[in-house]
N, C-alpha and C positions, 0 to 999 in steps of 0.2 A: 329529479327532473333537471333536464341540463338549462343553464340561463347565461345570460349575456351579461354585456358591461351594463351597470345599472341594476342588476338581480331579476331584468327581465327575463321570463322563461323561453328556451328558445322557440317553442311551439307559437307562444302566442306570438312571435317575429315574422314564425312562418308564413301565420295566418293572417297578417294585418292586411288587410285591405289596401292597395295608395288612394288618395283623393286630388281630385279634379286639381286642388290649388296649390295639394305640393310639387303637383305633374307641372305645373306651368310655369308653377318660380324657376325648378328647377332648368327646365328649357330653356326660359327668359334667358336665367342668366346666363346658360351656354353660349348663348345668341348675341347676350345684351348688344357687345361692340361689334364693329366691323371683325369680319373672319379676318383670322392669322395665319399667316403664312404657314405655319405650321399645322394646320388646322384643316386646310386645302385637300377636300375629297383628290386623294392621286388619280383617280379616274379620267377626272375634269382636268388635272394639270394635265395629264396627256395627250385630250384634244387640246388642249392650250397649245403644247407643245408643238404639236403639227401644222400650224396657224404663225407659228412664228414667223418674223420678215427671212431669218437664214432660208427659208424653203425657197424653192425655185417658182418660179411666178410659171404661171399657165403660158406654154407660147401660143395656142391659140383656144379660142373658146371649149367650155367645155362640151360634150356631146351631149344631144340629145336626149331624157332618158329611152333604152332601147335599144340605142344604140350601140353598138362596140365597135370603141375607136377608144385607144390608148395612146393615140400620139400625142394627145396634148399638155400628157403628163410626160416628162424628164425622167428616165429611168434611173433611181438611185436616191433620191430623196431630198436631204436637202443640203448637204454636205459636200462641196469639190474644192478642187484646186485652187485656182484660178482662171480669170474668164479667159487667159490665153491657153489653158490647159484643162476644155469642156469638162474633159472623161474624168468621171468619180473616181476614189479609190478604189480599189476591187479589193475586197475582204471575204469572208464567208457567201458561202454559194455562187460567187461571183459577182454580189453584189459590193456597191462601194460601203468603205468601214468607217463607222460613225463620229471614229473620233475619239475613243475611252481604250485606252490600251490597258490587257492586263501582263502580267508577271506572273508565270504559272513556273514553278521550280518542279522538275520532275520529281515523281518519288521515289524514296528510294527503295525496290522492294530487295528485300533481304529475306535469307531463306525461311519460308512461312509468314511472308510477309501480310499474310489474309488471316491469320491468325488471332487470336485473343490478347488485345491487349495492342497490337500494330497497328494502330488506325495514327491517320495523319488529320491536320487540319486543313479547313478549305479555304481557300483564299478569300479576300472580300471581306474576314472577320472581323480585321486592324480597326474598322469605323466604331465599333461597339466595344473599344478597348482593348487594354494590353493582353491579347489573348494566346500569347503565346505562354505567360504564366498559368492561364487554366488551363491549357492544353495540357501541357504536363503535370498540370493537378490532376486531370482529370484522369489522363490514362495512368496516375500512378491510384488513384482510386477505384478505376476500373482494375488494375494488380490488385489493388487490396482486396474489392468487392469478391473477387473468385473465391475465396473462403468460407467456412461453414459458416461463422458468425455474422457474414454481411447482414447487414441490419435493411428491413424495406424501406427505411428513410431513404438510405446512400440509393438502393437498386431503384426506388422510384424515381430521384433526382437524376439517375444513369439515362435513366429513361427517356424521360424528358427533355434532357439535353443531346442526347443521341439523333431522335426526333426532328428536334429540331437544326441540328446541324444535316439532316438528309434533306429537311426541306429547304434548306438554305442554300447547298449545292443544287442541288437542281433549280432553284432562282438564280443563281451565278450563273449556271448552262447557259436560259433560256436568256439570260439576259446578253450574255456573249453571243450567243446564235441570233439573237435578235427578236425570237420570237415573244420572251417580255421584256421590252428591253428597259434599260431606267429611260437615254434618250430618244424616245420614240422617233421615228420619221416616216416621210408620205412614202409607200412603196405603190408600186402599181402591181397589176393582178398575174403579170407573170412572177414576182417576183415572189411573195406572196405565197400564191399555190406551189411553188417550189420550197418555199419555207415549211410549209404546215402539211405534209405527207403525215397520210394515212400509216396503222401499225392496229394488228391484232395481239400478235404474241410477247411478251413480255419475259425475260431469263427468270427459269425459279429458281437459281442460286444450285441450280444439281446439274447443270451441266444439259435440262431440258424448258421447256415454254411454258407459259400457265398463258393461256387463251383467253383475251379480255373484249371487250367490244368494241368499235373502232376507237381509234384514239390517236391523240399527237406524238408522230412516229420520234422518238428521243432517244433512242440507241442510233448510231449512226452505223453505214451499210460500211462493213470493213476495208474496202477500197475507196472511204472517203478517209482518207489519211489524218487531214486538219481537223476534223469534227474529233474524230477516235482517240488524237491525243489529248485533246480537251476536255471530253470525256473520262477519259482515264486521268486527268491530273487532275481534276475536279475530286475524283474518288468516287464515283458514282458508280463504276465497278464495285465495288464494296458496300454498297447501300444496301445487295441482296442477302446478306448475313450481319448489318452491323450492329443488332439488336441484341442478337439469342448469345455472344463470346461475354457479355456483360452481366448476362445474370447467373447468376454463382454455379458449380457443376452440382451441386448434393439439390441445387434445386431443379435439374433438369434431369438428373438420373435415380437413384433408386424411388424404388415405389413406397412412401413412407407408411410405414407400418400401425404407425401408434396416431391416424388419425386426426386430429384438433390438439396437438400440442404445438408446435406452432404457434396458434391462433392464443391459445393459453396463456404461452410464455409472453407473446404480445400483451394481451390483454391486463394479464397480471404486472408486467413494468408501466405500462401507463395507469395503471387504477388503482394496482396493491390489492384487488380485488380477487383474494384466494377462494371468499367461501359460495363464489359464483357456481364454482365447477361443482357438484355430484360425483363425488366420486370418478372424480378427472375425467367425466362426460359434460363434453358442453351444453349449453342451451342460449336461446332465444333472449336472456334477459341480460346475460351477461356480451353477448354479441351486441346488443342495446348500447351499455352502460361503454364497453369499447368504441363505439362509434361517438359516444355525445363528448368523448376527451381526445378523438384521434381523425379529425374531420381534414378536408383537404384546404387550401389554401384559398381565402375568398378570392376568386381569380374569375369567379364566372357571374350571371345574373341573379342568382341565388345567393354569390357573398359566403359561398362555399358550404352552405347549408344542403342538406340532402333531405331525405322523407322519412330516414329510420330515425330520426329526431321526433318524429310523433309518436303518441302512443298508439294511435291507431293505424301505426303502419300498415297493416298487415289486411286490415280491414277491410269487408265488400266495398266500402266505398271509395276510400282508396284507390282500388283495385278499376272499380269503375270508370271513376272520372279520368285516370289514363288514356281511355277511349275519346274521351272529350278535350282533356286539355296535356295529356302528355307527351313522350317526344314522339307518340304515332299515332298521331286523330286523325290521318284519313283512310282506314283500314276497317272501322265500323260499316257495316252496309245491312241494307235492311234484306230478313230472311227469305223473303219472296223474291227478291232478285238474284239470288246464288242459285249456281246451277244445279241439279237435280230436285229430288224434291226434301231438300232437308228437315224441314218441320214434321214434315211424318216420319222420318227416323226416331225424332223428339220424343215424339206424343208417341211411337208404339216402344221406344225403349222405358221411359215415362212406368209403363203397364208394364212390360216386363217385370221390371225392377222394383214393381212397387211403390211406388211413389203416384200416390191415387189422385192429392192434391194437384198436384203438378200436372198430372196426365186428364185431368178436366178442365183447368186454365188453359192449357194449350192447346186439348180440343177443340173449346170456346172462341181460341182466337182465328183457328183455322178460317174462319171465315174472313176476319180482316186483320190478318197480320201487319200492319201498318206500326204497332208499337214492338215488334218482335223484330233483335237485332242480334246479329252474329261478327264474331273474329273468325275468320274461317283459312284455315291452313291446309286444307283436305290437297289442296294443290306440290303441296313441296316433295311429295315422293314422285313425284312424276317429274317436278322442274329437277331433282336431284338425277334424275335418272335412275330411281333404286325401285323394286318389285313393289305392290302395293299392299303386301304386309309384312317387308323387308322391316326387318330388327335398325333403326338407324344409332347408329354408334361408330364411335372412331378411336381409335389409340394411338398418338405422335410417336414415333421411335422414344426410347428414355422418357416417356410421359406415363398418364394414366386413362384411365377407359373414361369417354363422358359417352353420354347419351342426347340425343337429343329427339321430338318429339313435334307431330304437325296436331297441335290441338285444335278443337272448334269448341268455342265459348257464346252462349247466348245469355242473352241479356234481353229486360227488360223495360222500354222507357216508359216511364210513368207522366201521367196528364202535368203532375206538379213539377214534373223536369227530373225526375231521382232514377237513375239509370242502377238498375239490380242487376248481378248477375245469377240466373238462371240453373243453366244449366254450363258441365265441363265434359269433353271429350280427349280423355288428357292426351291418346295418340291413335287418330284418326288411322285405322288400315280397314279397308277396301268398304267395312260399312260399320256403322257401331252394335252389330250383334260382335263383328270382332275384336272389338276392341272396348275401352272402359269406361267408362261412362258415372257420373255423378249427380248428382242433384242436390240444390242449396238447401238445408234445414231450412232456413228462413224464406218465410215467401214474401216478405216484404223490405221495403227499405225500410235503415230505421231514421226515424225521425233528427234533420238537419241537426248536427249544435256544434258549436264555437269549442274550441282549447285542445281538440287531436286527443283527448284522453283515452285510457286503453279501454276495451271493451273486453273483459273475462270470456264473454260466451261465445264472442268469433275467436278471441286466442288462443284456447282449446278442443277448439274443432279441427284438429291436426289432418284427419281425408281429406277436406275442403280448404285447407290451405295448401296440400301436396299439390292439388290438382290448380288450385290456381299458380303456383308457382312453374307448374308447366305450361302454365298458358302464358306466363310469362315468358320463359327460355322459347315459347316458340315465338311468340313479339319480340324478343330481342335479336330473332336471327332476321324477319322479316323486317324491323327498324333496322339494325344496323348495314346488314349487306342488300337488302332489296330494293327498299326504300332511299334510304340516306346517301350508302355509298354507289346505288345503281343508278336510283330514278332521280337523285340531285344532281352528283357529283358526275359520272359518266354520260349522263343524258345532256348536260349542260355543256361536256367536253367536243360532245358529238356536236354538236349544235358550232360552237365556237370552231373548230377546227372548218367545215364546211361553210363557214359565213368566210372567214380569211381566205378560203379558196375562191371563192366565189363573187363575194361583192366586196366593190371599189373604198378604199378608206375615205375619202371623201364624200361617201353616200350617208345619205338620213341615215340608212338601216345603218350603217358602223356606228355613225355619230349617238345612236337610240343605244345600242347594244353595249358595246365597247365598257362605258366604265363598268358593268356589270360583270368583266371579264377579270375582273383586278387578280392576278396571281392564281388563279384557278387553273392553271395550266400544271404549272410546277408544283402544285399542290398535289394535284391528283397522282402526276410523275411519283411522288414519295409515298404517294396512297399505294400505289401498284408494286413497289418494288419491295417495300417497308412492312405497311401497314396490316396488306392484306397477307402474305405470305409466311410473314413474320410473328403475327402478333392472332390474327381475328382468328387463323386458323388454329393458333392451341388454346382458344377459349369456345369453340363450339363442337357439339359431337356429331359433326360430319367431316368425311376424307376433306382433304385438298379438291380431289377431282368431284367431287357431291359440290362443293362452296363454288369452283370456279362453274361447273354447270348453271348453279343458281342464279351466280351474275348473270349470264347468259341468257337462261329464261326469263330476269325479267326485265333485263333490256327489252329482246326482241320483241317479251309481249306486253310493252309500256304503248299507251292509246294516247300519243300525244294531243288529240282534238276531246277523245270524252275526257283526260285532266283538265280542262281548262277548269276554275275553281267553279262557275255556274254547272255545268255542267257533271261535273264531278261531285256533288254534291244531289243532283237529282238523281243520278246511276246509283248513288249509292242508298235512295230511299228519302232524302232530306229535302225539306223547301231550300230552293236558291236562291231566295230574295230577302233582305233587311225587315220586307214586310214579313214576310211567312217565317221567318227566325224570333220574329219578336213572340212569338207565343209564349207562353211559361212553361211551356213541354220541351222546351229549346236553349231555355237561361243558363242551361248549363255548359251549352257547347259555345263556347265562347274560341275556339279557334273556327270555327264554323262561322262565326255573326262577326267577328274579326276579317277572317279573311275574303268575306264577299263586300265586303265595305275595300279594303286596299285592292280588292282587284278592278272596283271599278275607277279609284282614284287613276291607278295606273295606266289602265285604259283609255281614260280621259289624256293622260301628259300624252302616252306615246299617238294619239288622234291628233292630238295638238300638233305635235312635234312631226309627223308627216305632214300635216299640211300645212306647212313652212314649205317642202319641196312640188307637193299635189297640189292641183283644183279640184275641189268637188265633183266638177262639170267633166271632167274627164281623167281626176283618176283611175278609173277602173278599166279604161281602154291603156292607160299610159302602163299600168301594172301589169298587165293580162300582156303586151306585145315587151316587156322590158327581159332583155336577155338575159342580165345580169340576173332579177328576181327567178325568172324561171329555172336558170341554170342552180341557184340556190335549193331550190326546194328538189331538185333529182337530185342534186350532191348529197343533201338531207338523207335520199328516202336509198339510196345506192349505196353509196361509201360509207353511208354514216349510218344505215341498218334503220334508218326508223323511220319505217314502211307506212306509219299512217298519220305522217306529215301532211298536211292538207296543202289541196290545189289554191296558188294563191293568185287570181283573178282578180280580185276588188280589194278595193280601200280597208273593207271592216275586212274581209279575211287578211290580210298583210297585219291590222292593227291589233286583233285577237294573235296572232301568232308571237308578233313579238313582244306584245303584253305575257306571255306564256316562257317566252326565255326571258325575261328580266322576274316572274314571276317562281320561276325555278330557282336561278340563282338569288333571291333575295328574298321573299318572306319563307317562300318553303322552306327553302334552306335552313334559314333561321328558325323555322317551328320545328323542326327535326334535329335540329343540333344542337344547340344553346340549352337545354333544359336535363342533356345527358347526365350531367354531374350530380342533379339531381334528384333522378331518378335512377339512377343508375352505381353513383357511387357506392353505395347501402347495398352489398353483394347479393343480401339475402331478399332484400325488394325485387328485383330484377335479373336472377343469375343467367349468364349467359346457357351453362348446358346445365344436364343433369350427371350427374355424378353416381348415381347407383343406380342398376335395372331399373327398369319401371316397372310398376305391378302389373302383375298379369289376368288379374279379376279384379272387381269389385269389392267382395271378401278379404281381398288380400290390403285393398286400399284402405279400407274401413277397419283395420286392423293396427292401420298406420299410428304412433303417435310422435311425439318430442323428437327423438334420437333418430327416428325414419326418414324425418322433415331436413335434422341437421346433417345427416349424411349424405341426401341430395344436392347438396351444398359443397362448392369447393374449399371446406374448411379442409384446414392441412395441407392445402395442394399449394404452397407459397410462390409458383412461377404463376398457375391460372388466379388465384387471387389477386397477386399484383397488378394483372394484365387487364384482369375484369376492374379494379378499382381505378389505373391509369389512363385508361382508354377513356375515359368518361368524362376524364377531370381532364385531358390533354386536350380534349376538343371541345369544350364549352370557354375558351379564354372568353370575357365578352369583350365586345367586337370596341375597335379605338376609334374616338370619337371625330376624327375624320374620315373611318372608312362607313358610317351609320349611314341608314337611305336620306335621313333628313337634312344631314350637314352634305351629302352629294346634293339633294336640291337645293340648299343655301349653297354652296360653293359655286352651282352652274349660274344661279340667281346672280351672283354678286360677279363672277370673274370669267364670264364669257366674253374674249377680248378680242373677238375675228371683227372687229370693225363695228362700223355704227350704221350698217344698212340693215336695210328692213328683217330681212332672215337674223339675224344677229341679235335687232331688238325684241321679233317676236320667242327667239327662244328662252331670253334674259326675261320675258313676261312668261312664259311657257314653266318656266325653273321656277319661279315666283311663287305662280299659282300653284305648282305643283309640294312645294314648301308650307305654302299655309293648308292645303287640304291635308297633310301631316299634321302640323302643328296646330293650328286650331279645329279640325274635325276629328281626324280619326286619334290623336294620344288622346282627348278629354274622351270620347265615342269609346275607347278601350276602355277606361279607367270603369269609367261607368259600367260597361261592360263586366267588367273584373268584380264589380260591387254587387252586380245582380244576379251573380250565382249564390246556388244556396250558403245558408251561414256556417263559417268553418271549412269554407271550399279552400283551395290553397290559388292564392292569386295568377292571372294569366295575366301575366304584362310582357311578353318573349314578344310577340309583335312591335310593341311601342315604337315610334318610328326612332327615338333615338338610339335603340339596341338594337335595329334590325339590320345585318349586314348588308350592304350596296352588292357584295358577289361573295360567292365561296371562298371566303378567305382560311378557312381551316376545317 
């Protein structure tokens, strides 16, 4: 059993519960003194920034709301000459230049200069030290790394630094175009929507486009001369290949023969552990005993701990509470609301199959399905655009074959709160006479207990773990690309690009939204070029063209009014209210009773915070005739594809919407990201594809044992395993205690400095309040929460307001 400093075992660390009073020393003392400069949500310093006396004073009153009239703003910001020489400087786009000159040295490309090994550095580094010494450490370690022997240590650090110098160049860009800039300034709305153009297509490094959803257009059009060289000395040409020259060639070309040696050779230098392997066949115990000595870096809110640390990894309930509190709870929905009629698939394949128990339980409930819940993927051959009994599998050039699979998982919730899984559909085509179908040995849960120990009778039930691990590779394609990187990250982008077209920087809406924007532009930039093209697609078994369709579908079919968390939570079968959560049938879903608590906090600040610019008495006429708002919500539903942006008329609809984008980029965000390391690290917990056919009967799954389980496993495959193990760990950093939602409310509380009038006062009271309904309701209201799941549950504190990101920051 692995244990900590002190001979603590690491399970029970897992499992500790926080309480109420180490939650709030700890706070306290974050908070004790006045905030430090250092400390200063950059959000808030931004509107700070804009406020400053350098800006140009209003030459005459501001407009109306309603009205559109830009004269009263100075075009250019807050930067000029001298009062004998009005006109700003003209910089980018023709707007005046802020002030911050860089030094871009060309590079120099020499022949094959896009090659392995030729990468330059990006400017801007110099702040974070002498990095011209790493540079040439690095690319002489990228030379080294190209050899057989490269070890995953070097190739994972490659990685990561890689990574992160793509996201860094495209924060240099946007900050030289001004679109994030470090010093912000007042621009007005021509200015502006000339900045923030629309882009669909994206270069796939082949010399063609890969089709993404609207987005902040960042290749610039080749007859803009000044953007293209900036561009191109940034290196952001080279961001479309700077990943795959670094990890070594023997691991990108042949097809390794022999299997889990590899993983062996790993396994045995860190443990010395030779008598694991059978007959140089792996297994499950020794995959174990390699994980509790070769963990990632505590870098995330888990402290770098993951889930294959329990013994009960593997286990139904495990497996269940992912639905409640893992990096994808809100994909549960209850069976009566999916379309067709799925429950009688259930019950007559049930009879089929034989399974007499089961198939009279869910006769019984036919009547009121209310406890009967699905994961249901029935949908992805058709988002993929593939036939609907289409074989899904793919094979990268120099790669190897995975597969991948649209399961449908039902489950159980019981009156005590204990979510069983049911029944598996490991790969839903066109109905499940066609396809294969499972059902749990156990009909029941077992009984709550403390310490993760392993359970003999689920860990040799080898069928019933094949099939859930398919139902996992199909959750980890809809968490990672549908959910995370579609309905967060793009959804959010879309949103933010069409508000900068749209409405005035001095408007409530910018002032409400804005810090929630911190660097999620240029993030998502390195998402597109990098992440997705680069990395996601050689860890899942769909083409390129399946994956980019997928984003696609579920953009376009993302409901932005049924998300709102009330609401999204009744579509999906669940009470919406504090009170109807409180049941004991519920104790479990703790991002569920979490997240209807912060959406109405938030709801509250952003009500407040409009009505600093509204009257009650006539907001909804002032809303319903303001150009600005209207013109927002077509740019929304037009350029920006998302068609079921609601009419925004009144007060509460304005205050539900953009409770919905600070709700996107901030706790969602955070419940979908922050927990990857997690659950994700531990290959075999979570693998992204499958790796061998899948069975083609019943017979042939029940036939399954040990060696069936590890072969669906990317053991051996040392590029897909690194990529599955880094991906997880690269995105959970947790979040730095000035970009947290609560230190943004303290920071706006404490250093909102536009003067001492009443707007001003009321929002420094607005921050305040919105601070202590953090601090004193909802972190104690979580912890608690976290307590009254059953015992041995693994803690949900990812909300907490001091870990919860202010915006997409990674």
């Amino acid at each position: 059993m692995a244990t900590a400093a002190g001979n603590v075992p690491v399970a029970d660390l897992i499992l500790q519960q926080p309480s109420v009073e180490d939650w709030q020393r700890d706070t306290d003392d974050a908070l004790r003194n006045d905030l430090k400069a250092s400390d200063l949500d950059p959000g808030v310093l931004d509107l700070e920034l804009l406020k400053l006396t350098t800006y140009p004073k209003r030459s005459k009153q501001s407009p109306a709301p309603g009205k559109h009239d830009e004269s009263w703003h100075h075009p250019g910001g807050n930067f000029r000459q001298s009062p004998e020489s009005p006109e700003p400087l003209k910089g980018f786009l023709g707007t005046p230049y802020r002030g911050r000159s860089y030094h871009l040295e060309p590079i120099k490309k020499t022949p094959g200069w896009h090659r392995p090994g030729q990468f330059h550095s990006f400017p801007g580094e110099e702040e974070e030290g002498d990095e011209d010494d790493e540079d040439e450490d690095d690319t002489r370690q990228g030379e080294d790394a190209k050899g057989d022997d490269a070890s995953m240590e070097q190739i994972l650090a490659l990685v990561t630094q890689l990574y992160g110098r793509v996201e860094r160049s495209y924060n240099a860009y946007l900050d030289v175009v001004e679109v994030e800039p470090t010093w912000p300034r007042l621009l007005n709305l021509d200015q502006t929507s000339e900045m923030f153009e629309w882009a669909t297509q994206v270069p796939d490094g082949k010399g063609g486009f890969m089709e993404y959803p609207p987005h902040l257009k960042v290749i610039p059009d080749e007859d803009d001369v000044g953007l293209l060289k900036i561009f191109d000395k940034l290196g952001l040409l080279e961001t479309q290949w700077i990943i795959s020259p670094f990890i070594p060639d023997s691991w990108w070309g042949d097809i390794i023969e022999k299997g889990a040696e590899w993983v062996i050779k790993r396994i045995r230098q860190k443990t010395g552990d030779v008598t694991a392997w059978a007959n140089q066949d792996p297994n499950f115990k020794a995959l174990e005993s390699y994980n509790e000595s070769h963990r990632k870096t505590a870098t995330d809110v888990s402290e770098g701990r993951n889930l294959g640390l329990l013994g009960d990894w593997y286990s139904d309930r495990r497996f269940a509470e992912q639905a409640f509190t893992g990096t994808n709870p809100t994909t549960l929905v209850n069976i009566a609301k999916t379309p067709g009629n799925l429950l009688q698939e259930f019950i007559d394949t049930a009879e089929r199959l034989g399974y007499k128990e089961w198939h009279k339980r869910l006769s019984k409930a036919q009547s009121n399905p209310e406890s009967l819940f699905v994961q249901d993927h029935r949908h992805f051959r058709e988002a993929f655009g593939a036939a609907p009994d289409e074989e899904l599998k793919h094979q990268e050039p120099g790669s190897e074959l995975n597969w991948a699979c649209a399961a449908v998982t039902l489950f159980e919730l019981h009156q005590d709160g204990g979510l069983h899984p049911v029944a598996i559909v490991v790969d839903y085509k066109i109905s499940m006479k066609e396809s294969v179908t499972i059902f749990n040995n156990r009909l029941e849960p077992r009984e709550p207990v403390g310490g993760g120990a392993p359970i003999p009778e689920e860990e040799s039930d080898w069928p019933w773990r094949y099939a859930k691990s398919c139902a996992q590779v199909s959750d980890w394609m809809r968490h990672e690309v549908g959910v995370h990187l579609t309905r967060a990250h793009f959804i959010e982008e879309a949103i933010i690009v069409a508000t900068r077209r749209t409405i005035r920087m001095d408007s409530i809406i910018h002032t409400i939204l804005s810090p929630h924007w911190y660097k999620t532009l240029s993030l998502n930039a390195a998402a597109r070029t990098t992440l997705v093209p680069q990395v996601i697609k050689d860890l899942v078994g769909i083409s390129p063209e399946y994956l980019q369709k997928y984003v696609l579908y579920e953009f376009e079919n993302f409901d932005f009014v049924k998300h709102y968390v009330p609401n999204d939570l009744k579509e999906r079968g669940f009470p919406n209210t504090a009170e109807g959560l409180a049941a004991p049938k519920y104790k479990n879903y703790a991002y569920a009773k979490n997240m209807v608590s912060m959406w109405a906090v938030i709801r509250k600040y952003v009500s407040a915070m409009l009505l600093t610019t509204y009257k009650k008495e006539t907001a909804n006429a002032d809303i319903s005739n303001d150009t600005h708002i209207q013109n927002w919500v077509k740019e929304i539903r037009t350029n920006g594809r998302i068609k079921s942006f609601p009419d925004i008329n009144t007060l509460d609809a304005l205050t539900d919407a953009l409770t919905m984008c600070i709700h996107i980029a901030a706790p969602f965000h955070t419940a979908v990201n922050y927990l990857q390391n997690f659950y994700q690290a531990f290959v075999p917990a979570k693998p992204p594809a499958v790796c061998q056919k899948l069975p083609a009967s019943l017979d042939e799954l029940k036939s399954y044992t040990e060696p069936e389980l590890i072969n669906a496993l990317p053991i051996g495959r040392e590029r897909q395993w690194l990529l599955a193990v880094q991906v997880p760990w690269l995105l959970s950093f947790k979040v730095a205690d000035e970009r947290s939602l609560i230190k943004f409310a303290y920071s706006q509380s404490r250093n909102y400095r536009s003067g001492f009038g009443k707007k001003a006062r009321a929002i420094r009271t607005i921050s305040g309040q919105l601070h202590d309904d953090l601090n004193k309701k909802l972190g104690p209201e979580f912890v608690l929460t976290s307590q009254g799941m059953d015992k041995g549950s693994i803690p949900y504190m990812v909300l907490d307001p001091n870990v919860t990101a202010v915006s997409i920051l990674i």
